[in-house]
FITORDREN-185986 format. One record per residue (C-alpha): x, y, z; residue in three letters. Coordinates in pm, whole numbers, plus 32768, in hexadecimal, padded with zeros to 4 digits. Layout:
REM FITORDREN-185986
XYZALA ...
END
This chain:
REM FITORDREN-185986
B1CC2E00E78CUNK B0742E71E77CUNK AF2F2DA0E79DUNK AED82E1AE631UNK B00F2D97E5C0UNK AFE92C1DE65EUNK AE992C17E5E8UNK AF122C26E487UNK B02B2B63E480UNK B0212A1FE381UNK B02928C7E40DUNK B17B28A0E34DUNK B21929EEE392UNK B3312A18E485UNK B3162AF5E5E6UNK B4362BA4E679UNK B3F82BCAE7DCUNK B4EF2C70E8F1UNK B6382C16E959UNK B6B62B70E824UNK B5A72A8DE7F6UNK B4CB2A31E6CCUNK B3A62952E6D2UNK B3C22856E583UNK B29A27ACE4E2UNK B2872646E4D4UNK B1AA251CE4CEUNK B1E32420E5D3UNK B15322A6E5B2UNK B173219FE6ABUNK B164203FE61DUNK B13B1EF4E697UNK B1DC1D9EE5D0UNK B11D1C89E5C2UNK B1651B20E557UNK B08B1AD9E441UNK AF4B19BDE482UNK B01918B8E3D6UNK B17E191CE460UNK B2571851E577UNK B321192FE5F7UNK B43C18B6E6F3UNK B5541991E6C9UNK B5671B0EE708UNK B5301BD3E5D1UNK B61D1C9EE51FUNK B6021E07E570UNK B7091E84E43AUNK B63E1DAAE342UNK B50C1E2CE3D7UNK B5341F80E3A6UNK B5E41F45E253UNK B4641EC1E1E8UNK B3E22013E2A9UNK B4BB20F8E1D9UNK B47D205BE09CUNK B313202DE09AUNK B2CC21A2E105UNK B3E221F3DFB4UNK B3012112DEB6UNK B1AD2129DF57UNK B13D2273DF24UNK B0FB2385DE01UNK B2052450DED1UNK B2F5235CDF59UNK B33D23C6E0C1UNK B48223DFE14FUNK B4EF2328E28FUNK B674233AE314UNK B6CB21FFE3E6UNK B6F322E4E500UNK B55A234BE512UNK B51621D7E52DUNK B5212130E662UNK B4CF1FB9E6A2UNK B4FE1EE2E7ECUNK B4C71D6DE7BCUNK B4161CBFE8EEUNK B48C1BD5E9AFUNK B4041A5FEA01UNK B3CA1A00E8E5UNK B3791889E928UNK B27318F6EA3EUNK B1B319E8E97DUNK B06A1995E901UNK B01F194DE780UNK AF751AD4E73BUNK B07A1B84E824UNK B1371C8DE79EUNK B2AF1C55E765UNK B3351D9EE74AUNK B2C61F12E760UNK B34F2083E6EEUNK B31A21BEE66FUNK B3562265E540UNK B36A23F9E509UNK B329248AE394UNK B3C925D1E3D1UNK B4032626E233UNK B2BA26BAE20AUNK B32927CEE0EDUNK B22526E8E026UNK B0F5273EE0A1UNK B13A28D8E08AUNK B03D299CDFCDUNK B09E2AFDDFAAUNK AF7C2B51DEC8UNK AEA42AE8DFF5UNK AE3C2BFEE109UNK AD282B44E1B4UNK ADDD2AC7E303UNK AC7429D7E323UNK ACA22950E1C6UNK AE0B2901E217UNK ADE9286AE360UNK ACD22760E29CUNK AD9E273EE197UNK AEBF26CFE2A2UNK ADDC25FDE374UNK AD702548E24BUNK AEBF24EAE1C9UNK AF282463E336UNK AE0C23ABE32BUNK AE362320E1D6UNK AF8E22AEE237UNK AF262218E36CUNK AE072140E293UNK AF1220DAE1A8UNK B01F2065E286UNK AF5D1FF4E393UNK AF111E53E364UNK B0371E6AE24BUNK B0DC1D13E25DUNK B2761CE6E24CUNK B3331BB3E207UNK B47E1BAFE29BUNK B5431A97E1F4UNK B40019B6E1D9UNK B36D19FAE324UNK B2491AFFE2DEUNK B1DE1C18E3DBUNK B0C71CDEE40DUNK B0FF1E68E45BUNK AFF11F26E54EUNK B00A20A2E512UNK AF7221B3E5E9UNK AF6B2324E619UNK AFCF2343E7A4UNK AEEC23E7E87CUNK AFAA24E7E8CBUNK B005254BE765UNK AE922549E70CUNK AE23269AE758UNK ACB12677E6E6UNK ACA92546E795UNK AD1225F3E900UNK AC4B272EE89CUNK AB292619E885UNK AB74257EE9F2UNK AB7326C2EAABUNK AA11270AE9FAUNK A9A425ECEA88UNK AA392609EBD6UNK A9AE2740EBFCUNK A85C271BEBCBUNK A7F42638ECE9UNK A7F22712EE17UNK A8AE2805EEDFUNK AA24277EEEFBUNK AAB728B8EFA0UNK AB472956EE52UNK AB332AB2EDE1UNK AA272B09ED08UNK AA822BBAEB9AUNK AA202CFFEAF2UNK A8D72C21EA6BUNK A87B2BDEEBE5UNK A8BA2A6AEBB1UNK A9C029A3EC6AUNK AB2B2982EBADUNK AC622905EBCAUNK AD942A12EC1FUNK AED9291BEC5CUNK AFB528A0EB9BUNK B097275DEBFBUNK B1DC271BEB1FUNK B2E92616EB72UNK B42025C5EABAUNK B4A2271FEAA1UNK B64E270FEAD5UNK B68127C9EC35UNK B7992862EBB0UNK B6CB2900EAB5UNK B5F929ACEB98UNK B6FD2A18ECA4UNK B8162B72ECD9UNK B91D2B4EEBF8UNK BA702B3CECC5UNK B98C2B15EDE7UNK B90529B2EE0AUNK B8B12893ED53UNK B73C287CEE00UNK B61A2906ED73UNK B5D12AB5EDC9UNK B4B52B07EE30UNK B5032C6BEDD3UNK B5752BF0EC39UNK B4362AD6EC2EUNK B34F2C2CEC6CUNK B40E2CD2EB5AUNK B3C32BC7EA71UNK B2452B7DEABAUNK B1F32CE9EADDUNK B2282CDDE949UNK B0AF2C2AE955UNK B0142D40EA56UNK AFEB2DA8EB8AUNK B04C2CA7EC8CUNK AF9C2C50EDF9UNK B0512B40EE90UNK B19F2A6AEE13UNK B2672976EEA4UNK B3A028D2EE19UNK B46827AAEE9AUNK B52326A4EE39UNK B452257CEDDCUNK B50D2443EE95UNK B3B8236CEE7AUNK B44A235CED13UNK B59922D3ED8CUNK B4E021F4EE81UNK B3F82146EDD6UNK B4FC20F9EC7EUNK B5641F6AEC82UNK B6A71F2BECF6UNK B7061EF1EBC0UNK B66E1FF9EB26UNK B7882109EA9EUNK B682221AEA4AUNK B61522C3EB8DUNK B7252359EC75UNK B69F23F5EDDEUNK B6C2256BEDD5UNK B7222581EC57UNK B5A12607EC13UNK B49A26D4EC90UNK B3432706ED0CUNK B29A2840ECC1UNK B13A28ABED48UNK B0AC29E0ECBDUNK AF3A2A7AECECUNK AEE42BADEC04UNK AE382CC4EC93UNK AD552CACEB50UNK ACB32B64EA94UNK ACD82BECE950UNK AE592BECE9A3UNK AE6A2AA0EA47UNK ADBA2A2AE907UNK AE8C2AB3E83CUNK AFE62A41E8EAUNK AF5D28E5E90DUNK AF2C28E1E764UNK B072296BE724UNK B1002891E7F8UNK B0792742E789UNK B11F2683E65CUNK B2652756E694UNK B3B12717E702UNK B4A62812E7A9UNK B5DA2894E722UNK B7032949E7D4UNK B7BC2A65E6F3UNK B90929B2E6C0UNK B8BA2860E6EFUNK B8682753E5E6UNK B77F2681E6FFUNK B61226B4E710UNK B54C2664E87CUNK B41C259CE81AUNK B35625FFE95BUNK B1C725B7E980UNK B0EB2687EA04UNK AF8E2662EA66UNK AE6E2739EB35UNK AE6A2737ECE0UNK AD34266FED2EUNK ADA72629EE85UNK ADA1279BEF04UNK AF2A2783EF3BUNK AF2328DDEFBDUNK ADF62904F0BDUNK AE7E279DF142UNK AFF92849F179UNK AF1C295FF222UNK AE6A2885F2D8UNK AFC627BEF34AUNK B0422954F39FUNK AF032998F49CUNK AF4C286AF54AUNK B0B028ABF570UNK B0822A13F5C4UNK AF5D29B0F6E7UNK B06428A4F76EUNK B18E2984F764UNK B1472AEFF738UNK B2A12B68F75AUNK B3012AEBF60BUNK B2A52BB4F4E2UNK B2902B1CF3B9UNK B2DF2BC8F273UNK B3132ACAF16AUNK B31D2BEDF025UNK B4562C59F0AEUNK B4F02B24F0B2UNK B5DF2AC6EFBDUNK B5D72942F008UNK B4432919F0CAUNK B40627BFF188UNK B38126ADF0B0UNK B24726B7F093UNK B1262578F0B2UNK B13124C7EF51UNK B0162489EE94UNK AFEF23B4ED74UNK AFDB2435EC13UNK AF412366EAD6UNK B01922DEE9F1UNK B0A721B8E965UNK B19A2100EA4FUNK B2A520EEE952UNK B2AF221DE8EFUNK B39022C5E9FFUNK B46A23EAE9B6UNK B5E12370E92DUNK B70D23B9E9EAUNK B76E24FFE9B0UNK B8D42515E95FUNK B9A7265DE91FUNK 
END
């Protein structure tokens, strides 16, 4: 896949990447359920009625009613009802809006015209849901929509801006001269998607190179199974299993590329030839120099014990690596990835 090529691809149109795998658009929103100022609320809510009121009002609400299955709305009630305060939330989700055939315009060539035109209408929807109220047999609720951070490209393209321009934080510079960003961080990829058939279930280092190379020419990756995933889901939480997805770490030898990965890969879901299951990873921009930290790490090592070479490209299954926080909305983990 050429750079040419990503930099004219739609915000709605499809990517097929290597090893089976096609990126799908979507648009992600995280939302929040609030009891409304008047309501008592004592008992957990509903989740099936909940999203009932979800599906229906995105049907009736707009010039193009929008489709939702069941399936791409998720909602987990809190619990403690009784000792939350009066203006806590009561629930949270996410919702994914992956029929976007809509909002096509062939006659249109003008990728910046297009990408507006789709910013606009996410925005739109957010205005119109967000502060909607729902009244779930007489008890009324109060829905907080957002885009996540990590599904708002502009937004992240924003933050590095910023970063960047106060003072030297070790970074590359671009072909303008000016520091940029060159990594990209995605989690909830399925391990098993990124590994040797017939081989192993954990991720390759060898197929995860494969795939990213389709974005350009890359520096430094790392792969490994992301257990701070598994670790940190509630006990009761079904979602996350240890070792079922993936951290990948990749710096671009080029900005332009690392730009253009880091678009392509916001506000889409990945898709496995043969399966019906998307992965609904995130992925967000390295501003905690993940690589010249593991370098750093690999000095120290090497100084202390110089008869041990360390060649973690080769490896098919590298040591886990420091984790370091990404933005997003607590909620909105990756689901459990089932085959």
């Amino acid at each position: 896949m050429s750079t040419k090529s990503l930099d004219s691809l739609r915000p709605t149109e499809t990517l097929d990447i290597e090893n089976g795998l096609t990126l799908v658009p979507r648009v992600m929103l995280n939302l929040t359920i609030f009891p409304s100022e008047t309501a008592s609320v004592t008992k957990p809510i509903d989740e099936w009625q909940l999203k009932r009121a979800l599906i229906d009002f995105l049907k009736t609400s707009f010039h193009v009613p929008i489709t939702v299955p069941e399936e791409d709305l998720h909602i987990k009630r809190f619990k403690d009802l009784k000792k939350r305060k009066r203006v806590d939330p009561v629930a949270g989700g996410t919702i994914f809006i992956r029929d976007l055939g809509f909002l096509n315009n062939k006659n249109e060539d003008d990728l910046e015209v297009l990408d507006k035109k789709f910013l606009d209408w996410k925005s739109s929807l957010v205005e119109k849901m967000d502060g909607i109220e729902l009244n779930l047999e007489g008890v009324r609720f109060r829905l907080g929509v957002a885009i996540p951070a990590t599904d708002d490209f502009q937004g992240m393209k924003k933050d590095w801006e910023d970063f960047y321009a106060f003072g030297n934080r070790g970074y590359s510079r671009g072909e303008s001269g000016r520091q940029q960003p060159d990594t990209i961080v995605l989690r909830g990829a399925p391990s098993r998607w990124l590994a040797e058939p017939r081989v192993s279930s954990k991720p390759s280092m060898l197929v995860t190179h494969t795939i990213f190379s389709t974005f350009g020419k890359i520096r430094n990756l790392n792969v490994a199974e992301d257990n701070d995933l598994g670790d940190k889901a509630d006990e009761d939480d079904g979602d996350i299993v240890s070792g079922l997805h993936c951290k990948v770490v990749v710096q671009f030898e080029r900005y332009r590329d690392f730009y253009n990965a880091l678009k392509v890969l916001c506000g889409r879901s990945l898709q496995k030839q043969g399966s019906r299951l998307r992965a609904d990873y995130e992925v967000s921009w390295d501003k905690d120099g993940f690589f010249r930290n593991t370098r750093s790490h690999a000095q120290e090592r090497s100084s202390r014990m110089p008869e041990i070479a360390a060649d973690s490209y080769k490896s098919g299954a590298p040591r886990r690596q420091p984790y370091f926080p990404y933005s997003g909305y607590d909620n909105s983990r990756p689901k459990r990835f089932k085959e």
